[in-house]
C-alpha positions in Angstrom: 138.5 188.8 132.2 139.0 187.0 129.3 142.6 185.7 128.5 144.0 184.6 125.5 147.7 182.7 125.5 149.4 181.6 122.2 152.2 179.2 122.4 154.3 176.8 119.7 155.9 179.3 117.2 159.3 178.9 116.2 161.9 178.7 113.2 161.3 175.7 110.9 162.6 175.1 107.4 160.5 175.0 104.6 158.1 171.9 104.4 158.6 171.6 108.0 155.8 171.8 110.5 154.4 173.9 113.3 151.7 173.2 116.1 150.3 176.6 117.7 148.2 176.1 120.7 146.0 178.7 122.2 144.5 178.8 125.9 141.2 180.7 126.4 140.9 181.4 130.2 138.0 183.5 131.4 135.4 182.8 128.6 132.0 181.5 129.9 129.8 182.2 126.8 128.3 179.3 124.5 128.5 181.0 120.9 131.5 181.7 119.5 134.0 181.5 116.8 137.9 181.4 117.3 140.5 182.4 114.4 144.0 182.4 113.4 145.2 185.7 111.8 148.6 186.2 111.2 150.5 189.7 110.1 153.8 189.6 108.4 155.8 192.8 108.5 154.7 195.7 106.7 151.6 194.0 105.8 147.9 193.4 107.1 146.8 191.3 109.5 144.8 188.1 108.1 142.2 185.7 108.4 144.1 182.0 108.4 141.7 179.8 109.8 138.6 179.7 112.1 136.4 177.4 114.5 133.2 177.7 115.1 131.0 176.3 118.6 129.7 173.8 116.6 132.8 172.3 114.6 132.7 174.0 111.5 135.8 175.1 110.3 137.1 177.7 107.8 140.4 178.1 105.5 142.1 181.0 103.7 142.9 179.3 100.4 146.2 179.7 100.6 146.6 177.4 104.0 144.1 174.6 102.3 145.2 171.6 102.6 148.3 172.3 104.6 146.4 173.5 108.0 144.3 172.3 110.1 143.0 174.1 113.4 140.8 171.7 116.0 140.2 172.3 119.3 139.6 170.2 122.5 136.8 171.9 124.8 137.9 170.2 127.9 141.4 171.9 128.1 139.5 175.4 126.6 142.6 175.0 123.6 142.6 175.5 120.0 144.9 174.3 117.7 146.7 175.1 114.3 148.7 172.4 113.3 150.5 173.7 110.3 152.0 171.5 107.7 154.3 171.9 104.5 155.3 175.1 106.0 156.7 178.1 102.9 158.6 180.6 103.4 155.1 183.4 102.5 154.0 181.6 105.9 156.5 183.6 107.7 154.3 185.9 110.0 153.3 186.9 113.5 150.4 184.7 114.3 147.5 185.7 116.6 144.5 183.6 118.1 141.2 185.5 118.7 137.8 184.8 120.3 134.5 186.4 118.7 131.7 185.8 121.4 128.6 185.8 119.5 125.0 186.9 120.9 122.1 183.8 120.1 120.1 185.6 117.9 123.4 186.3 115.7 125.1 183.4 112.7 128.0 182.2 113.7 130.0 182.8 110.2 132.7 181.1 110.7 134.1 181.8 107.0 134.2 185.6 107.1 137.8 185.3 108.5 137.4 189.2 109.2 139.2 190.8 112.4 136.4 192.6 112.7 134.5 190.1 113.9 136.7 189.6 116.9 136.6 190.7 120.3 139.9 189.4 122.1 143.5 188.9 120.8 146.0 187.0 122.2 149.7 188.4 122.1 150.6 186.7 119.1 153.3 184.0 118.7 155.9 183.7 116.0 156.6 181.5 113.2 159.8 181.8 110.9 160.3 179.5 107.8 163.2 179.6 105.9 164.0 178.4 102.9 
């Protein structure tokens, strides 16, 4: 059963910063991309940032250049470390794991929840101004 566990949201003023970690447990495939979403209130959920199985990474322009997600294969973790935080930032954020077949492209730039097949529970980030 694969497991996903956010932690690392909080309340930060604005042009503070945030590290969000995520723990995949469970997950034996090779292929696979993992994503950042968020959803503020009354709004849709979206595409932040992703990782890819091989490195490559992804940005929604309006997080370039003040995120950066990374992750360390060893402890099965992915990371968002989250800089020059804004107020817009403000959101419920969720990791997610896309497990992708070997005859499939990894596209790690679509940033679409479609693409994903397990959520974590989502952790919260508050920036005031």
């Amino acid at each position: 059963q694969v497991q996903l566990v956010e932690s690392g949201g909080g309340s930060v003023q604005a042009g503070g910063s945030l590290r969000l970690s995520c723990v995949t447990t469970g997950y034996t495939g090779r292929r696979y991309l993992m994503g950042w979403f968020r959803q503020a209130l009354g709004k849709a959920r979206e595409g932040v940032t992703a990782i890819d199985s091989d490195g490559n990474t992804a940005y929604a322009d309006s997080v370039k250049s003040r995120f950066t997600t990374s992750q360390d294969n060893a402890k099965n973790t992915v990371y968002l470390q989250m800089n020059s935080l804004k107020p817009e930032d403000t959101a419920m954020y969720y990791c997610a794991l896309a497990d992708v077949p070997n005859w499939a492209p990894l596209r790690v730039s679509r940033l679409s929840p479609a693409q994903y097949n397990y959520w974590g529970q989502g952790t919260q980030v508050t920036v005031s101004s």
